[in-house]
C-alpha positions as CSV (number, residue, x, y, z in Angstrom):
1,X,114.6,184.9,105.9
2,X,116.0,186.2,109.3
3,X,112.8,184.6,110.9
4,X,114.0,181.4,109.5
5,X,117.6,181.7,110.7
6,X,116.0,182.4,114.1
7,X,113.8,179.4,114.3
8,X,116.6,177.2,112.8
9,X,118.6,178.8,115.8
10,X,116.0,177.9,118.1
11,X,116.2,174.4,117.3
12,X,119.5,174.1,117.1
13,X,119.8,175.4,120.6
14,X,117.3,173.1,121.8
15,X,118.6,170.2,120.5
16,X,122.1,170.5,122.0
17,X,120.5,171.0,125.4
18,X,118.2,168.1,125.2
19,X,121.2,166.2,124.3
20,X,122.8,167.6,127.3
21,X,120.0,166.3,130.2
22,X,119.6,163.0,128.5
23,X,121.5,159.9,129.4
24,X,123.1,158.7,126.8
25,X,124.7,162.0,125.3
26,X,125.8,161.8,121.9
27,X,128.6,164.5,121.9
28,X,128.7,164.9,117.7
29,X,125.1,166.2,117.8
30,X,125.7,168.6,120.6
31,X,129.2,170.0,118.8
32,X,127.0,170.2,115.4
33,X,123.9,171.9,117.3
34,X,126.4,174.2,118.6
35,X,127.9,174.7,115.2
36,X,124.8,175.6,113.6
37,X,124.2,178.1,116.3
38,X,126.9,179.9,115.9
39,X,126.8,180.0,112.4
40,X,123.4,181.4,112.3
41,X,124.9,184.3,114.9
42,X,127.4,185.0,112.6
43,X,124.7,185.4,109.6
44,X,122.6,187.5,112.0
45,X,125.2,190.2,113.6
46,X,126.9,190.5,110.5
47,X,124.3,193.3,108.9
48,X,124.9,194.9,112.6
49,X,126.7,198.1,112.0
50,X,129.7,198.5,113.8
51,X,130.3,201.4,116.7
52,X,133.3,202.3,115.3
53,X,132.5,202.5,111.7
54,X,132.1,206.3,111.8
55,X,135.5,206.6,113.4
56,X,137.1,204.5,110.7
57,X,135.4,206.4,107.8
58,X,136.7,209.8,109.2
59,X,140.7,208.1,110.1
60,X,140.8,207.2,106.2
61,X,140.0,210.9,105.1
């Protein structure tokens, strides 16, 4: 599953900056690409521990 996030990613990515170098740019796609990228991010760092979590677990005891 994460390699699929990562490919969909990928193409997201590469969509927006195709959109970007062409000459008629079509700003809905590139705001959507973008969208999806960051979305994808978000599914991706969110199993990422965070530094602080150990402090945080010994301020509540």
């Amino acid at each position: 599953m994460k390699t699929f996030k990562i490919l969909i990613m990928v193409l997201a990515i590469s969509v927006a900056l195709y959109e970007q170098v062409s000459d008629d740019k079509n700003i809905y796609i590139t705001v959507i690409a973008i969208a999806v990228f960051m979305f994808g991010m978000m599914q991706l760092s969110a199993k990422t521990p965070s530094k602080n979590q150990q402090k945080e677990e010994e301020d509540v005891d």
